[in-house]
Backbone as numpy.savetxt, mean C-alpha at the origin, in Angstrom:
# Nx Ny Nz CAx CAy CAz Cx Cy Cz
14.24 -10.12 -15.53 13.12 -9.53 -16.25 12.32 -10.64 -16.92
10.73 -10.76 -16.62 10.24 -11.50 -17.29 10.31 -11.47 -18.75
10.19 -12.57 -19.64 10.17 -12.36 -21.05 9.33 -12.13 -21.45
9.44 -11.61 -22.80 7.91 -11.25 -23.55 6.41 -11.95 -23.78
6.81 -13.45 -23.74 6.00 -14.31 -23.77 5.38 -14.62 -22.94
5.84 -14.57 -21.32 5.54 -14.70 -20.42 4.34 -12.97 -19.82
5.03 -12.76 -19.90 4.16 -11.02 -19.87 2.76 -10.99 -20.59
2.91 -11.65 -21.91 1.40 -10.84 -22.43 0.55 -12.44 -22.35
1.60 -13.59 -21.73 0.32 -14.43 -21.27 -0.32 -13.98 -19.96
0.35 -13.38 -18.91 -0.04 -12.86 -17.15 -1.11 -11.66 -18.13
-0.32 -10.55 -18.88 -1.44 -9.65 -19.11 -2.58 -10.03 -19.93
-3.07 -11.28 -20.66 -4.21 -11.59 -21.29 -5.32 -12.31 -19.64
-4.42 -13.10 -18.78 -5.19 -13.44 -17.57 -5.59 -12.48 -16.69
-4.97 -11.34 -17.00 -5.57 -10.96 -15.71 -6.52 -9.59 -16.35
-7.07 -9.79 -17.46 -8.27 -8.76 -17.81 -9.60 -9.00 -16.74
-10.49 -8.36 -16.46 -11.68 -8.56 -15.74 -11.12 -8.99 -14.39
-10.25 -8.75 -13.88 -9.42 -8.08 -12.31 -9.38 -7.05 -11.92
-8.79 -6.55 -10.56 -8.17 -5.30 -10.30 -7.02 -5.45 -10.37
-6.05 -6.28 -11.31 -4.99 -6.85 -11.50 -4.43 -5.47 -12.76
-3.79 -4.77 -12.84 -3.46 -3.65 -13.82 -2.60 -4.79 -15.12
-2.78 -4.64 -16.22 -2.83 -5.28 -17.51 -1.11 -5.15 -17.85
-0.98 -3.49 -17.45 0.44 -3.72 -17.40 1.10 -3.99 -16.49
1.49 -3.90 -15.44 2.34 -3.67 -14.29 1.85 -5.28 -13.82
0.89 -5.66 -14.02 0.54 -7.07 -13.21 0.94 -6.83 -11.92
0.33 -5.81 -11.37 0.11 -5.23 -9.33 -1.46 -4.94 -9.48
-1.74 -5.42 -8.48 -2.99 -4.86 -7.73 -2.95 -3.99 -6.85
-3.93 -2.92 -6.94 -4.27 -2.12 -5.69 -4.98 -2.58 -4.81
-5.50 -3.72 -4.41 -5.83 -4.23 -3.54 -5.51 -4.58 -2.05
-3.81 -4.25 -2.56 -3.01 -4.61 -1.98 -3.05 -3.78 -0.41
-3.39 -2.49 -1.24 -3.11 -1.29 -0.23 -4.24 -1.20 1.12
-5.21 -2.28 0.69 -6.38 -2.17 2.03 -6.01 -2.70 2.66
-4.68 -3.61 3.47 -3.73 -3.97 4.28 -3.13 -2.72 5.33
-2.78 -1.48 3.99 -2.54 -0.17 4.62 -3.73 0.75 4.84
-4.46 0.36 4.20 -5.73 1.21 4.32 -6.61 1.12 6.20
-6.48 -0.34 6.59 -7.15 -0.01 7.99 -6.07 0.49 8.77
-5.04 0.69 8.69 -3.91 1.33 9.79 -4.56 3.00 9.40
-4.25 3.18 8.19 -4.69 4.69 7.86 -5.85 5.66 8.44
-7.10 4.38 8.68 -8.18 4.71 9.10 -8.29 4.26 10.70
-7.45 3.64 10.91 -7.39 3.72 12.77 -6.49 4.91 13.28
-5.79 5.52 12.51 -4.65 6.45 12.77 -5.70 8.09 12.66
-6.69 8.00 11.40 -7.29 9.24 11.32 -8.36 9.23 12.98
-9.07 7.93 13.40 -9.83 8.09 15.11 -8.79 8.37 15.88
-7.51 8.44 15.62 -6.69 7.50 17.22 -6.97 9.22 18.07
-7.19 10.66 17.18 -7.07 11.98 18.17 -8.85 11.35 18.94
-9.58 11.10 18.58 -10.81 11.19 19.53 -10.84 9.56 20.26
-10.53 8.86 19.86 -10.65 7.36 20.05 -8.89 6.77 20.50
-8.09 7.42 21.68 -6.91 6.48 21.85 -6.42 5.44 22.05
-7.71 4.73 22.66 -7.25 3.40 22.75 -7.22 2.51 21.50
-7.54 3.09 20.40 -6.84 2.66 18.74 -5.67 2.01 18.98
-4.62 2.87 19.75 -3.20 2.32 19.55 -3.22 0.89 19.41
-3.90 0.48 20.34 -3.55 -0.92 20.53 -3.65 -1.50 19.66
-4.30 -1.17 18.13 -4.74 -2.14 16.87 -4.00 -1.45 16.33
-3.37 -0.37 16.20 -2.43 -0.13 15.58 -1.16 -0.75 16.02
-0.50 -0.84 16.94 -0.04 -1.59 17.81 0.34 -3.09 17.03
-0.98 -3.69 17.06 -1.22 -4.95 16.91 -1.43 -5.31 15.26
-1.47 -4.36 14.47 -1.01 -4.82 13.13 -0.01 -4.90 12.77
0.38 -5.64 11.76 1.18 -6.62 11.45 1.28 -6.26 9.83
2.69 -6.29 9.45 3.13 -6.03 7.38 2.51 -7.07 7.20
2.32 -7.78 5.96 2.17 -8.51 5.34 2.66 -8.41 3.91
3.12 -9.68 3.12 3.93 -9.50 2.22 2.44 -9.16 0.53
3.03 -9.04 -0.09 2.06 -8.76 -1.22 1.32 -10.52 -1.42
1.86 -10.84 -1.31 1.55 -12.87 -1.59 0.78 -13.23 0.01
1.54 -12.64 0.88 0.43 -13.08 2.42 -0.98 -12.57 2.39
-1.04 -10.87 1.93 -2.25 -10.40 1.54 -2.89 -10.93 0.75
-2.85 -11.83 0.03 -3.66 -12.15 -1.35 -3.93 -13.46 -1.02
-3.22 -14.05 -0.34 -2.98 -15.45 0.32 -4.56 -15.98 1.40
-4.44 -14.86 1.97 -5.76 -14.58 3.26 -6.90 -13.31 2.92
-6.98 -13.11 1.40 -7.79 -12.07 1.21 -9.35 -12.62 0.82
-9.22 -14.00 0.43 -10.57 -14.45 -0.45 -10.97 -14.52 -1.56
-10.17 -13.24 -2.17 -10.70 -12.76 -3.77 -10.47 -13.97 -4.58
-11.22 -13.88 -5.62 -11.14 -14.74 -6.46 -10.33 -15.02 -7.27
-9.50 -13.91 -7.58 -8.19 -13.81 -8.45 -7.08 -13.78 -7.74
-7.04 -14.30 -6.47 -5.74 -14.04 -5.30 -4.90 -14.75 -6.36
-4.85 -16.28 -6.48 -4.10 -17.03 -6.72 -3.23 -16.53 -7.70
-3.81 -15.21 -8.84 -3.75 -15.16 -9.74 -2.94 -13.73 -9.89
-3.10 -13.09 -8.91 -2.48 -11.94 -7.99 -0.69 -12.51 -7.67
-1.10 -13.69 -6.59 0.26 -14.02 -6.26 1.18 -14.56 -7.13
0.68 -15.51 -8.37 1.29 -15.90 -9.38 1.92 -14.72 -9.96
1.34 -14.00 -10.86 1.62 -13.15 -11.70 2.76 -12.01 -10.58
2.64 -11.69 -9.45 3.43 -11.27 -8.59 5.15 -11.58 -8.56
5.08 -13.18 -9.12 6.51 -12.92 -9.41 7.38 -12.48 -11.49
6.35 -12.14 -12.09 6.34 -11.04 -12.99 6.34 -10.15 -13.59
6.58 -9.31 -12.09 6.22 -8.31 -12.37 7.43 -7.42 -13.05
6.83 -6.36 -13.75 8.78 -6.23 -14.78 9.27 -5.16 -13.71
10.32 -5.18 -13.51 11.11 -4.40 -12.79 11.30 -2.68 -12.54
10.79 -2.32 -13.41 10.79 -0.81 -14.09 9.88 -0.80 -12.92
8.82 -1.30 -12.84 7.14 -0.98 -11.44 7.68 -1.82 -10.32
7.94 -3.24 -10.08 8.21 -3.74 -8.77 9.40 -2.92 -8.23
10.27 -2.84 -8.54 11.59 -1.94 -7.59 10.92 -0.58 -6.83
9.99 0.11 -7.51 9.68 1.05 -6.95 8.65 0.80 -6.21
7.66 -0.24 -6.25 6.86 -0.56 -5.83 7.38 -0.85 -4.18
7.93 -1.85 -4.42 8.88 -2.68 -3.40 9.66 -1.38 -2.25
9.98 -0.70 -2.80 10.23 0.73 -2.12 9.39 1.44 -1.02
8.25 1.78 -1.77 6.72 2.36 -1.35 6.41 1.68 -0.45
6.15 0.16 -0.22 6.24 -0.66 0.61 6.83 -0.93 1.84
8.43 -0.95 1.73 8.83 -1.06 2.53 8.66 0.79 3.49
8.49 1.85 2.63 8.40 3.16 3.54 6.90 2.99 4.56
6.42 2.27 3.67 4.54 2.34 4.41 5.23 1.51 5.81
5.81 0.75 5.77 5.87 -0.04 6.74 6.58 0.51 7.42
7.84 0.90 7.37 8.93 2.22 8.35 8.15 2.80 8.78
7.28 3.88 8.16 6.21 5.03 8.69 5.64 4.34 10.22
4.96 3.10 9.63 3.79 2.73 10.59 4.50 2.34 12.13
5.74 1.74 11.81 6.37 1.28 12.74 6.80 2.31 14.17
7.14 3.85 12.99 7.82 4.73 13.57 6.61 5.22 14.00
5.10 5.50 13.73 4.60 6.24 13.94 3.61 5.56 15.71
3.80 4.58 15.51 3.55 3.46 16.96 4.12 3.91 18.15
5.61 4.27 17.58 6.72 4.47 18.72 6.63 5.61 18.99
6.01 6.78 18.45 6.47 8.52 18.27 4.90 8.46 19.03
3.32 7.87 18.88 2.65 7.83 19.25 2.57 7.30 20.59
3.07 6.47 21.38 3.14 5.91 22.36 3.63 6.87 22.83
4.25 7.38 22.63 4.92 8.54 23.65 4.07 9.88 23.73
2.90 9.59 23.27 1.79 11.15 23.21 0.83 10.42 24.09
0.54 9.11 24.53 -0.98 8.74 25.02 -1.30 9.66 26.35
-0.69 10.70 26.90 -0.73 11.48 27.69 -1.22 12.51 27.38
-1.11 13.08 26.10 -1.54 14.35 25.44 -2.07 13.99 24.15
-3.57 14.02 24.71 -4.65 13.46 23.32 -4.87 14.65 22.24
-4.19 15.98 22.32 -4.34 17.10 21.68 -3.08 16.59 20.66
-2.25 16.52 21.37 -0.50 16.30 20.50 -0.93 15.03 19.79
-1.50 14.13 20.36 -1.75 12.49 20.06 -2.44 12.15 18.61
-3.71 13.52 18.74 -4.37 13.37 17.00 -3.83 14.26 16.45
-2.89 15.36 16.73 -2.51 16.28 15.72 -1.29 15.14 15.05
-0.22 14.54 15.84 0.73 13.49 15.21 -0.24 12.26 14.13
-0.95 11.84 14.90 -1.57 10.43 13.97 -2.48 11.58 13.11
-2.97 12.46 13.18 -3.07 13.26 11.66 -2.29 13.06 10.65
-1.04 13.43 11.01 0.47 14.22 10.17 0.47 12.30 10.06
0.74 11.36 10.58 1.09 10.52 9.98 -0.21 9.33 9.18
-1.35 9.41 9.49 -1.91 8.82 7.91 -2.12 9.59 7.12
-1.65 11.10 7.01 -1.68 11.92 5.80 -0.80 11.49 4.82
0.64 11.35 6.04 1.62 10.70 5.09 1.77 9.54 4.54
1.39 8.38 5.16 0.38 7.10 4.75 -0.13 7.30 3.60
-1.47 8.06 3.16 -1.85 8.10 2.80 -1.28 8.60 1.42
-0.58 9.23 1.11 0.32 9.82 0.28 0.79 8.51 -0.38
1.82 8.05 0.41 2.65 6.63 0.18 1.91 5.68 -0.77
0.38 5.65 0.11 -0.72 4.84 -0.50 -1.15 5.00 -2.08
-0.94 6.56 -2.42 -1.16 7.40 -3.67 -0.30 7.10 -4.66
1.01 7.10 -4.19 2.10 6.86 -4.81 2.23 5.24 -5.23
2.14 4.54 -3.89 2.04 3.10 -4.62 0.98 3.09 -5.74
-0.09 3.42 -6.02 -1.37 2.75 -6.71 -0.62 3.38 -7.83
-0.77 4.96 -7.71 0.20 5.17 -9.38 1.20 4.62 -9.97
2.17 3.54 -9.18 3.34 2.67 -9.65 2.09 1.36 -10.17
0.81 0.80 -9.45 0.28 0.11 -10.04 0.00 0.02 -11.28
-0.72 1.37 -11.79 -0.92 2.10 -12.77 0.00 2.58 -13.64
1.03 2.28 -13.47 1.84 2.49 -14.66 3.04 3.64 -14.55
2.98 4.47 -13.34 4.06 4.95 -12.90 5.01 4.83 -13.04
6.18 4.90 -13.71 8.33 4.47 -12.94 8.34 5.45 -12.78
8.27 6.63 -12.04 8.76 7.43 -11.53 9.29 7.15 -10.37
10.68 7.77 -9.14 10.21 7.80 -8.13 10.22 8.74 -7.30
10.17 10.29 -8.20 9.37 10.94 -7.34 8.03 10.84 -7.06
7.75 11.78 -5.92 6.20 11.95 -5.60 4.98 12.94 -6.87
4.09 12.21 -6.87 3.73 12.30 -8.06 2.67 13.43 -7.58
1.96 14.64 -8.23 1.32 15.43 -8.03 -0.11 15.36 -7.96
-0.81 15.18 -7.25 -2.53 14.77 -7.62 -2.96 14.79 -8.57
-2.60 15.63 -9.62 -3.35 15.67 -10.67 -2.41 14.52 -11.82
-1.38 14.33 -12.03 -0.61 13.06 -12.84 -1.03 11.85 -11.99
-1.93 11.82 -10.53 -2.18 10.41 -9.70 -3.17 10.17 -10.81
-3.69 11.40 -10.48 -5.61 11.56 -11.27 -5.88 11.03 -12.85
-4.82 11.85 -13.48 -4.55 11.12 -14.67 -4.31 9.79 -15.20
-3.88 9.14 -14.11 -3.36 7.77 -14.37 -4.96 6.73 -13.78
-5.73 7.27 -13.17 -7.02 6.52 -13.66 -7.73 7.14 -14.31
């Protein structure tokens, strides 16, 4: 667990970010998951998607921030290993499911490119659930320890 001293120096740096003051996570993070989400909602009219779905790749919270540009990456990945434990464990969780999902949903999809009816009703059902995951991480950004699934309206609350 980071110490106290260390904490409210990361939370005085990272004001005027999308860096959250407490949790020291960005939601930024999630536009990594965000273009799988949005190649998964074309893949029923547009199948040859798979292949970029296919062809993406996890990336770690520090690789994303690493190759993102932003101006506060550095400052992202630093503070990244601070984060207090109560939010990264669950965070770290959310994460690794986004990535199971996507993996599984490649393999369960490949096996529909024959039936473009079955093909977008599945990649429906799975960036819905994506998308969920996506909900759930940002509210652990925001200040979440829960780890149940949080209800739209306690997501809503938390911005």
């Amino acid at each position: 667990m980071p110490d106290a001293d260390t904490l409210a120096h990361y939370r005085t740096l990272v004001k005027d970010t999308t860096i959250d003051g407490n949790t020291l996570l960005s939601t930024d993070y999630f536009n990594h998951f965000n273009e799988v989400i949005m190649l998964l909602s074309m893949l029923g009219d547009m199948p040859d998607m798979l292949d970029e779905i296919r062809a993406w790749q996890p990336k770690t919270y520090k690789q994303h921030f690493e190759g993102s540009g932003l101006g506060f990456a550095s400052l992202a990945i630093d503070a990244y290993d601070h984060v207090p434990p109560e939010y990264r464990q669950p965070f770290d969780r959310v994460i690794a499911e986004l990535e199971a999902t996507i993996a599984e949903a490649v393999v369960v999809l490949e096996a529909e490119l024959g039936s473009p009816e079955v093909l977008g009703f599945m990649a429906s059902d799975y960036w819905q659930r994506l998308q969920k995951l996506v909900d759930r991480g940002s509210a652990i950004v925001h200040g979440a320890t829960e780890q149940a699934t949080l209800d739209q309206d306690a997501i809503d609350a938390l911005f």
